[in-house]
C-alpha positions in Angstrom: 0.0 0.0 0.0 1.3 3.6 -0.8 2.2 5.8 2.2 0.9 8.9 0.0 -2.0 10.2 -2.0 -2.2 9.7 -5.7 -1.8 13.6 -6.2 1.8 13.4 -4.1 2.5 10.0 -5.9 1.9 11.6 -9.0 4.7 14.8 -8.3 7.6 12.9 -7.1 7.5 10.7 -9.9 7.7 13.3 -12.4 10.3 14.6 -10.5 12.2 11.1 -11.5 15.0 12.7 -13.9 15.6 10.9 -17.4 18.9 12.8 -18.4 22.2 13.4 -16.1 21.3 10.8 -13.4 23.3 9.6 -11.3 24.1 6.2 -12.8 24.6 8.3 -16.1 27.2 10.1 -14.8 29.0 7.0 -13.1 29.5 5.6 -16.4 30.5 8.8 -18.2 33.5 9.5 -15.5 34.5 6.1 -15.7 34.7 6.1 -19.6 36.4 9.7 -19.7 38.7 8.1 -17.2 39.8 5.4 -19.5 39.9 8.2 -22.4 36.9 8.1 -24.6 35.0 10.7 -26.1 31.2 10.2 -26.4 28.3 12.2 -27.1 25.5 12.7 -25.1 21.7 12.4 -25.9 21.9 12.1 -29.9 18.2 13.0 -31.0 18.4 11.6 -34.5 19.2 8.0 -32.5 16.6 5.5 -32.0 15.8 5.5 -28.1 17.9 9.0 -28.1 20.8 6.9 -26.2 22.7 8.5 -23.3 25.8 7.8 -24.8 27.1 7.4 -28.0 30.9 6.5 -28.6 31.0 7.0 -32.4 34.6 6.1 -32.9 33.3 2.2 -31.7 30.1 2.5 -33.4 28.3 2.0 -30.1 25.4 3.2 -27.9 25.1 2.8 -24.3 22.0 2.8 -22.2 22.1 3.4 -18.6 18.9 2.0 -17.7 17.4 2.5 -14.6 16.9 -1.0 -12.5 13.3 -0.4 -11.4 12.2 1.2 -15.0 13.6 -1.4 -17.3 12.8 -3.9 -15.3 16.1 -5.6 -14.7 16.0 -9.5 -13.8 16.9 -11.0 -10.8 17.5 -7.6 -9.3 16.6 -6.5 -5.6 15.7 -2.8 -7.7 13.1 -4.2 -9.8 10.0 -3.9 -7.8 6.6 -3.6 -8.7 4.4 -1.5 -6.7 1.3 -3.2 -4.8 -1.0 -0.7 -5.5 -2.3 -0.2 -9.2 -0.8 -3.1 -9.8 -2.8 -3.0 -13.6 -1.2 0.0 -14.3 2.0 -0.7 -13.6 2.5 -4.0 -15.8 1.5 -2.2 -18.9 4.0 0.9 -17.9 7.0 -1.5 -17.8 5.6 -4.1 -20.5 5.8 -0.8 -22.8 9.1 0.6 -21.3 10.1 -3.1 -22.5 9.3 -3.1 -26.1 10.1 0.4 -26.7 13.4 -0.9 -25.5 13.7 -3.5 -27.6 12.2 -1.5 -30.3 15.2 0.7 -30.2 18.0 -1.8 -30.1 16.2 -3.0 -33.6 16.7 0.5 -35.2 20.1 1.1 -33.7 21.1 -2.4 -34.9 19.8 -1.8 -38.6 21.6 1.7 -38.8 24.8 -0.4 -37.9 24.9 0.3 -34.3 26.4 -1.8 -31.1 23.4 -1.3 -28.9 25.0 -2.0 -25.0 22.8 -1.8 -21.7 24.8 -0.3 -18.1 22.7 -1.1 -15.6 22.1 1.3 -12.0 23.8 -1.4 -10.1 26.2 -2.2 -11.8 27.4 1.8 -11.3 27.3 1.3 -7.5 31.0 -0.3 -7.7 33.6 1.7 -9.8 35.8 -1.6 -10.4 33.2 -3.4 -11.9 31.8 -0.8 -14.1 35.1 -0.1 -15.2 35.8 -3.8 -16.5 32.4 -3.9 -17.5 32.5 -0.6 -19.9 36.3 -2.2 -21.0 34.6 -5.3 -21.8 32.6 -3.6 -24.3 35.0 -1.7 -25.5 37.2 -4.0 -26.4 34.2 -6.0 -28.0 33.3 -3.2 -30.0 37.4 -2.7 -31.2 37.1 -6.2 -32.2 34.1 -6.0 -34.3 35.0 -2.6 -36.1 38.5 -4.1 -36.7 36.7 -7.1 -39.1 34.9 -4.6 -41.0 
């Protein structure tokens, strides 16, 4: 049961930030750390990703746990109340997800997903983002 009215409800969650959060800006320190250049929020994307490394041909997503519905994580509640309501609202979040990675992968695009906690510990995003990095090096180096 929520411990607020609808009308309070309603006002912190469009509060909830989409750009410059903190996850987002766990990953973009740890990749300007390790010397890449991105760009931010490219409009004429699919998905408008919040990165984009163009030198690998890659996007990243930092997608919220909770939002995008991450499996197996502690994050990924669904709220008791409106139950309905909230299925549909991450069953779309889901396929316009997917949607997206479909676009970005037909315009030639390395679609990768960051999830928020996997930015909680620096050393493992870190060797995550090199992991696709390197991936990415290895599939523009076949081309």
């Amino acid at each position: 049961m929520d411990t607020v009215n609808a009308g309070v409800r309603s006002e912190i969650m469009r509060k909830v930030g989409r750009v410059n959060t903190k996850p987002e800006l766990a990953v973009r320190r740890v990749l300007h750390a390790l010397g890449c250049r991105f760009r931010l929020h490219r409009s004429d994307l699919p998905g408008t990703p919040d990165i984009v490394l163009p030198k690998y041909r890659t996007v990243i997503f930092v997608h919220g746990c909770f939002w995008h519905r991450h499996a197996r994580c502690r994050k990924a509640t669904t709220p008791e109340s409106n139950y309905d309501y909230w299925q549909r609202k991450f069953d779309s979040n889901r396929r316009r997800d997917r949607r997206n990675k479909r676009g970005l992968s037909k315009m030639g695009w390395r679609c990768c997903v960051v999830w928020e906690c996997q930015t909680k510990d620096r050393a493992r995003l870190e060797t995550t983002l090199l992991a696709m990095l390197q991936f990415s090096t290895s599939l523009n180096d076949g081309k």
